[in-house]
Structure formats: structure tokens, C-alpha cells
N, C-alpha and C positions, 0 to 999 in steps of 0.2 A: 911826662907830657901826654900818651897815648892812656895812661888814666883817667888826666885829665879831659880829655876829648871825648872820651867815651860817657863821661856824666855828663857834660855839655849838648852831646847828645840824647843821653836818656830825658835831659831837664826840657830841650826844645822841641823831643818829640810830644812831649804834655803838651807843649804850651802851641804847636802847632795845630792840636787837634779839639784846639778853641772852635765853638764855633754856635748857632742858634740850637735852642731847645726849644721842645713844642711843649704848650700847659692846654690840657681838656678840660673843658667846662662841662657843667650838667647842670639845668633845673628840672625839676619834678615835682607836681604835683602830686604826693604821697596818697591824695585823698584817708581822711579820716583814721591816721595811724596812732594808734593800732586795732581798732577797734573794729572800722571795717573787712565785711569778709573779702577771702578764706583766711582760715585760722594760722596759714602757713608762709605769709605774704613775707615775711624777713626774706624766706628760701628763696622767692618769687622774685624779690627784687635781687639777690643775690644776683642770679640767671645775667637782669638786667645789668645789672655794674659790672661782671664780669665780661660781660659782650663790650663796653665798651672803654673802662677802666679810666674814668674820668680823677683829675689831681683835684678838680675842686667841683665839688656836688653841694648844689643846694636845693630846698626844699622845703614845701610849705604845707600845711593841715597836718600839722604833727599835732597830735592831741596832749601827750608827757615827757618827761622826760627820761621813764622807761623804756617810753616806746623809740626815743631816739638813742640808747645808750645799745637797745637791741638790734638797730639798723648799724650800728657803730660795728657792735661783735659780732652779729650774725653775719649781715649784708655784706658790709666793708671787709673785715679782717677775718674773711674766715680760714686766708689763706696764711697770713703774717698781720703783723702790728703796725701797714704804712701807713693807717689813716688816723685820721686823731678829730675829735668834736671841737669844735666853738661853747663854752658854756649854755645852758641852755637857759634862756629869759622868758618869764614868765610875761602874758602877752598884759601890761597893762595901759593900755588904751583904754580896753572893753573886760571887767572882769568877766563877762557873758560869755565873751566870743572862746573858747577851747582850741583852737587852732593858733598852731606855733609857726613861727620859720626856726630854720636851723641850715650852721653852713659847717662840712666834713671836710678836712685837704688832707692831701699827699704829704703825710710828714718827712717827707725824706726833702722834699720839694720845698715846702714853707714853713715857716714858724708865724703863730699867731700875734698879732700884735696888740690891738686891741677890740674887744665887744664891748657894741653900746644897742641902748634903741632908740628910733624916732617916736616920739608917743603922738597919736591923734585920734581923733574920736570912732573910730571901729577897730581897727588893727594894728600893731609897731610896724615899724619900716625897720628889721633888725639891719645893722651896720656894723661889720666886720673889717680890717682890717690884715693883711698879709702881704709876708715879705718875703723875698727870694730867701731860698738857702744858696747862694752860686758861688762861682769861682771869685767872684767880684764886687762880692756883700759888703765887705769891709769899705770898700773907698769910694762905690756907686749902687748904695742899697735901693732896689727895686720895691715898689710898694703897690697894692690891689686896693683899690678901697671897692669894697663889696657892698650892695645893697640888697636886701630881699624884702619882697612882699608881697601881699593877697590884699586886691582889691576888692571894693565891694561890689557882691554879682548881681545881674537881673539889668534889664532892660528897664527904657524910662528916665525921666529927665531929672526924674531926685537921684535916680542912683548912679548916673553921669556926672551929678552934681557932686556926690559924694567918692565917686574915684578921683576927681581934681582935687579937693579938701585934701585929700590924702596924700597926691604925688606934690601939692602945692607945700605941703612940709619937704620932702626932698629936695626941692627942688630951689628952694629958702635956704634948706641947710647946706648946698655949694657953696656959700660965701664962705663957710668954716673949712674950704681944700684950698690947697695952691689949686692956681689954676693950669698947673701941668701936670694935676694928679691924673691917676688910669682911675675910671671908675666903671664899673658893672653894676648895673642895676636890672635884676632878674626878677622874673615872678610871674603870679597866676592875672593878668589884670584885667581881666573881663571884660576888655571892651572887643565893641563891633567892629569897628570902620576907625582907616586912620583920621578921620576928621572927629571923633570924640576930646573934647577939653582935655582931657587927663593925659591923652596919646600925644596932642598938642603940645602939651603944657612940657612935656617931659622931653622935645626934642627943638624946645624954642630957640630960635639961636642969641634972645637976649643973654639969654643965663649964661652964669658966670663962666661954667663947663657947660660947653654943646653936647648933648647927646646925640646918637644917633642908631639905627636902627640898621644892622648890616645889611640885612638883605634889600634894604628899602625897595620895599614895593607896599607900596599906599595902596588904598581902595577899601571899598565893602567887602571886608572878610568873611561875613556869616554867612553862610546857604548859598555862598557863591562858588561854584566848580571850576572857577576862574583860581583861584587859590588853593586849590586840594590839596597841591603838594605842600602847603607849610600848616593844615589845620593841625590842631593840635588836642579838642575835643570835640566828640565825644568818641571815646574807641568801643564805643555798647550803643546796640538797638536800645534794649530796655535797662532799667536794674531790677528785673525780678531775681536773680539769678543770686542778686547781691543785697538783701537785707534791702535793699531801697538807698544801699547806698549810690551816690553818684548821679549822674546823671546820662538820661539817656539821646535816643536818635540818630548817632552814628557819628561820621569825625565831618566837622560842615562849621567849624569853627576855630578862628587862631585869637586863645585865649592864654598862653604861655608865649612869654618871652626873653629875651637877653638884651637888653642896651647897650654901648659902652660909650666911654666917651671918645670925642672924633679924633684925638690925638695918637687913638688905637686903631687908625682905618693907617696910618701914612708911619707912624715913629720906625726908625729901624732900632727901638730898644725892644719897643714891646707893640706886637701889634696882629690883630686878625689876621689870620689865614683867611685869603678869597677861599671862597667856598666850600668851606668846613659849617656854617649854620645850617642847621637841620632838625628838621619834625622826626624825631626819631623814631622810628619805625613805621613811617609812612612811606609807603612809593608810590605815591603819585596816584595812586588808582581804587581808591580806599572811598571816593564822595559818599555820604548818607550810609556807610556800610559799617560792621564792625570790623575792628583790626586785625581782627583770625581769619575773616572771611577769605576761604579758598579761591576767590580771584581776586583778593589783592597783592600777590605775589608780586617777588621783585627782589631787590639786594638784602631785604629784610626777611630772614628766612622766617618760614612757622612757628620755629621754636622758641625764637624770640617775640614775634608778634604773639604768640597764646600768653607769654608772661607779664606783657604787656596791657592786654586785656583783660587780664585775672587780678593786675595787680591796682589798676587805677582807671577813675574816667577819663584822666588825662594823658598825654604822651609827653615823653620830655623832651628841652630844646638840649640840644648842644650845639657847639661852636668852639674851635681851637684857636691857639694865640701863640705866636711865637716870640722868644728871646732872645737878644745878640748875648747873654752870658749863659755858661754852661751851670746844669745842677751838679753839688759835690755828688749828689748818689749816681749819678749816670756811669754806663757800662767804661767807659772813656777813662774813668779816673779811679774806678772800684777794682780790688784784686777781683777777677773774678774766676779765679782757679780756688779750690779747698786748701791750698797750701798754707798762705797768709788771709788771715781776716783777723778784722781790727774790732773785739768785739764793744769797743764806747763807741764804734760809729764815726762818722765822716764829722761831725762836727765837737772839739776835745773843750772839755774845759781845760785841769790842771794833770789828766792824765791819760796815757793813751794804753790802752790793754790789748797786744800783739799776740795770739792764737797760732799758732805753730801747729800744722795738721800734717800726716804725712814724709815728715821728715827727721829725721833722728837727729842732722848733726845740727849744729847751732847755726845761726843763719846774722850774717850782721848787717847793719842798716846804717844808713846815712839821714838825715834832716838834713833839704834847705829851703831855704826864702824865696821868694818867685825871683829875686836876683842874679839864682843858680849857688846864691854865696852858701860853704857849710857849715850848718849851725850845730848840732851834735851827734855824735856819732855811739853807735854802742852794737852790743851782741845779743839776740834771742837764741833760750834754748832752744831744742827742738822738740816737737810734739810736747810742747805746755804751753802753759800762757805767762807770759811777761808784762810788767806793768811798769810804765816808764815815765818818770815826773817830767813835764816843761810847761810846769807852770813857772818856768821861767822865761816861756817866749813871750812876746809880742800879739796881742790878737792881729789875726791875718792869715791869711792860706799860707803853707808849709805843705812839702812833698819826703814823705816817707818814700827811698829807696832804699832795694834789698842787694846789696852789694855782690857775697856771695856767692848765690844761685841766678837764672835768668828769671825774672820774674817782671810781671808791672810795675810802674809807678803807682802808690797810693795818694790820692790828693787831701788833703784834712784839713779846717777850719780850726784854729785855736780864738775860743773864745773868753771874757772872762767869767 
């Protein structure tokens, strides 16, 4: 009986310590990668992702798909292998135009579901797809429908004309989501003022999904010091500095953004943190200046603002989202002592591989089903690794416990 209680316990204290996850967002305008200077901009951005270590990063003027495979290994993973690319699609709108979107996530966090593109007469609207990895996947799977884009730039009534043409395909293609889907629609979009068609068009409340803009604050964004804090270009006086790439005159303009849909202002599944959206590495005090300049200080230290300046003419937006399900990778459910580690990972197909570090004697374990019920029981050597078939369970979370020794619960995903 006091056996039994004590797993009753180990099973409830998991299941107690259910509770919301945060997901980080990033867009970025890469400008002209890889080809704009300095020759060392992977390192550059590095800097930046590490500063804020975003699960899903997206971004736009990728020029190859070298040059995104080297953000992938350099930027990303230079520390481990949690990030993983979206395919990289060639843009055919415009075989002219050389600039890509491309979206990277937190592989421990999502698995991919599907890439597609929007095609219209200058640039794709790439559309990604992503879905929780969580404690919960199996019976109430969580879905992202991602959009990214670069509108077309410059001032003037054709090229207003032609950022609506453009969000006017997005904005068409909602009739192909439920209309309880979460959408993000990110990107460069060059408008001035929220009264622009294309700014209009994408937060209509006809559409089938409302968009909305989190921060909502409408108005004349460009050259107005009434908005400093959310510009977003220009972070350079000039581009001499930079092959000409970019653009200059200082930050006096909010040309990057993140949408989502409005079901992500209120759902307790999945939904915006109040104020987490942010001109990254802007504090407020930066109007007509560049982003290194020595009285723009603020929570944004130097080191990241010079990276930020060297790496692009744009700053990136972020914004965090929260979830009522837990990730399997989080600290909650992962051993995180050297003693056990499961080296197939939090998610099994047909076999779990049990790593034994540090301990000689043999160490035995239990499986069960979130019902507490036990489904198999067996022994790891010590200090080897053990490889244990259940590809006889059930897809569905299962909790590895180490019977034995004191140690955590392991939480793990059997999939097929």
C-alpha cells in the first residue's frame, strides 16, 4: 500500500505542475543576406538571437538558401541543435525579385506541419504551419498558421496600390482556415500610416479571421516622434559605411510588424502576453538617430544595439504568446541531473534509448499512462545505455519513472 502511494504521488506531482508556457516570437528584416556587409553578420546576428532566444524567428531579404542554412548553423545552433529551418522556397511571384522569407522554430517546442507559398505579382506570402510538441498534443493538438512577407516599398499611390494586391491574396486565402485558427502574419510591410489600403485591408473586421494589431496605436507613423518607441527603420544615418546597402536617416519609421488573429488577444489556450510587443532594441529615445548612438541608452544595452546596427537597416519586432499546455522539453518534465538522459528525446517513436551516467548499479524503471495505470516495467544497466522497445504502446504521453534511486519523472511522447 505505501508503495503504492508513493507513485500516486510521484504521478500527481507531474501532473500538478501542469501549467502555461511562454512561445517568443521574432521578425527580422535580415536585409540582403548574405551578401550585405560585414562579411561576419552570421556572428552578428548570433549576438542578437542569443540576447533574446526567440522559439520562432522569422525573416525576410534572404537572398539563398545558403545564406539561410548558414543563419540556421551559425546564428541559431551554435550552441546545440534546438532550431530546425522551414524548407526554403524559391520566391516565384517575381523571378527578379532575389529576396526570400524564411521561418526557423524551436525544435524541441514544434514540429513542422506544412510549407506553402502565396504567389502574387512581386513577392510570395510564404505560409508555414506549426504545431505544439506538449503534454497535450495527442487529444488537443495546438496549431500556428504563420504568414510572412515584404511588401512592396516607396511612397506613392501605385505602391499603396500594390502592398493591397498583395495582402489582398492573404487575406482571400482565410477562407481556406477554420475560423478558430491562431494566425501570425509578420513582415517588412512598408507602409506609412495606419489609414494605408493594405494596413486596412489586413485588420478588416469583414474577414473571415479579424486581424489585429497588438499594440494598436494607429496614426501617421513616419517622421512622427509621437511613435519613436515602436519605429522600427531606419537604425543608420547613412549606408556609406555599408556598400550602399540599406537604407538611411535614422529610426523615424514603423515598417516591421507582427499581426495576429483576435482570438489571440482573449483565448486562455493560446494568447498574447500584454506587453511583450516590442521595436527591439529601441528605447524610446533613438527619433532621426542611429541605434548605437551614445544617447540612446536604456534597457537596450550598447552591445546589442552596435549588433543591431551592423547587422541590418531594420530592427526586429517581438512579441510573446502564452499556452495553457506544457512543452515535453521544459525543465518540469526533463531529467535534469546527468544521471538519466534519454538520448531519442522527449518525443519516441518505437524505441526509448536510457543513458546511464554516473552510476554503476543498475537503476529500474516503471512506465505509466497519464491514468497513473503501470504499463511496463524493466531494469537499466548502470553507466551504458539501454534501448527499450514500446512500440507496443499507444501514441500518447507516458511517464518514465526511476524507481530505485530518487530521481525525476521523465515525461515522453510515444509516437507512431
Amino acid at each position: 500500500m505505501k508503495r503504492i502511494l508513493i507513485i500516486v504521488i510521484v504521478f500527481c506531482s507531474a501532473q500538478i505542475s501542469f501549467g502555461q508556457a511562454t512561445i517568443k516570437t521574432m521578425f527580422y528584416n535580415v536585409l540582403n543576406y548574405p551578401t550585405a556587409p560585414p562579411d561576419n553578420r552570421e556572428e552578428i546576428l548570433e549576438t542578437i538571437i542569443d540576447s533574446y532566444e526567440p522559439d520562432i524567428f522569422m525573416i525576410c531579404e534572404l537572398e539563398t538558401e545558403a545564406g539561410g542554412d548558414e543563419i540556421l548553423n551559425n546564428s541559431l545552433n551554435d550552441d546545440n541543435n534546438n532550431y530546425s529551418s522551414a524548407p526554403f522556397l524559391f520566391n516565384f511571384s517575381n523571378s527578379d525579385v532575389e529576396l526570400h522569407q524564411l521561418l526557423y522554430y524551436n525544435n524541441q517546442k514544434f514540429t513542422l506541419v506544412q510549407s506553402q507559398r502565396l504567389i502574387n505579382a512581386l513577392r510570395d506570402i510564404n505560409w508555414y504551419t506549426l504545431e505544439l510538441i506538449s503534454d497535450n498534443q495527442v487529444n488537443n493538438p495546438i496549431r500556428i498558421e504563420i504568414f510572412i512577407t515584404h511588401l512592396k516599398a516607396s511612397r506613392g499611390a501605385d505602391n499603396e496600390d500594390k502592398r493591397f494586391d498583395m495582402v489582398k491574396v492573404f487575406t482571400d486565402n482565410l477562407v481556406n482556415l477554420d475560423e478558430n485558427a491562431y494566425v501570425i502574419f509578420a513582415g517588412d510591410l512598408n507602409v506609412y500610416s495606419s489609414n494605408e489600403p493594405a494596413y486596412r485591408e489586413l485588420l478588416d473586421r469583414d474577414n473571415k479571421i479579424v486581424m489585429v494589431d497588438p499594440i494598436d496605436a494607429p496614426g501617421e507613423w513616419s517622421s512622427n516622434d509621437t511613435f519613436t518607441n515602436i519605429h522600427t527603420q531606419s537604425t543608420r544615418i547613412n549606408s556609406d559605411d555599408f556598400g550602399e546597402f540599406g537604407s538611411g536617416g535614422g529610426l523615424d519609421d514603423r515598417f516591421d510588424f507582427i499581426l495576429i488573429s483576435e482570438n489571440m488577444m482573449n483565448s486562455s489556450e493560446l494568447s498574447y502576453i500584454p506587453n511583450t510587443y516590442d521595436s527591439y532594441g529601441n528605447n524610446g529615445n533613438c527619433y532621426n538617430q542611429r541605434i548605437d548612438d551614445v544617447d540612446c541608452t536604456g534597457s537596450f544595452d550598447s552591445g546589442l544595439r552596435d549588433a543591431l546596427y551592423n547587422m541590418s537597416d531594420h530592427l526586429p519586432v517581438v512579441m510573446e504568446l502564452q499556452v495553457d499546455q506544457q512543452f515535453l522539453s521544459t525543465p518540469e518534465f526533463v531529467e535534469t541531473t546527468k544521471t538519466i538522459q534519454l538520448n531519442s528525446g522527449t518525443i519516441i517513436d518505437d524505441q526509448l534509448s536510457i543513458q546511464i551516467n554516473n552510476n554503476s548499479a543498475p537503476i529500474d524503471f516503471k512506465i505509466y499512462d497519464t491514468l497513473g495505470q503501470e504499463i511496463k516495467s524493466f531494469s537499466a544497466e548502470g553507466n551504458s545505455v539501454t534501448n527499450i522497445s514500446v512500440s507496443e504502446l499507444n501514441n500518447g504521453i507516458y511517464y518514465l519513472v526511476p524507481t530505485s534511486i530518487y530521481s525525476k519523472t521523465i515525461k515522453f511522447l510515444k509516437r507512431s
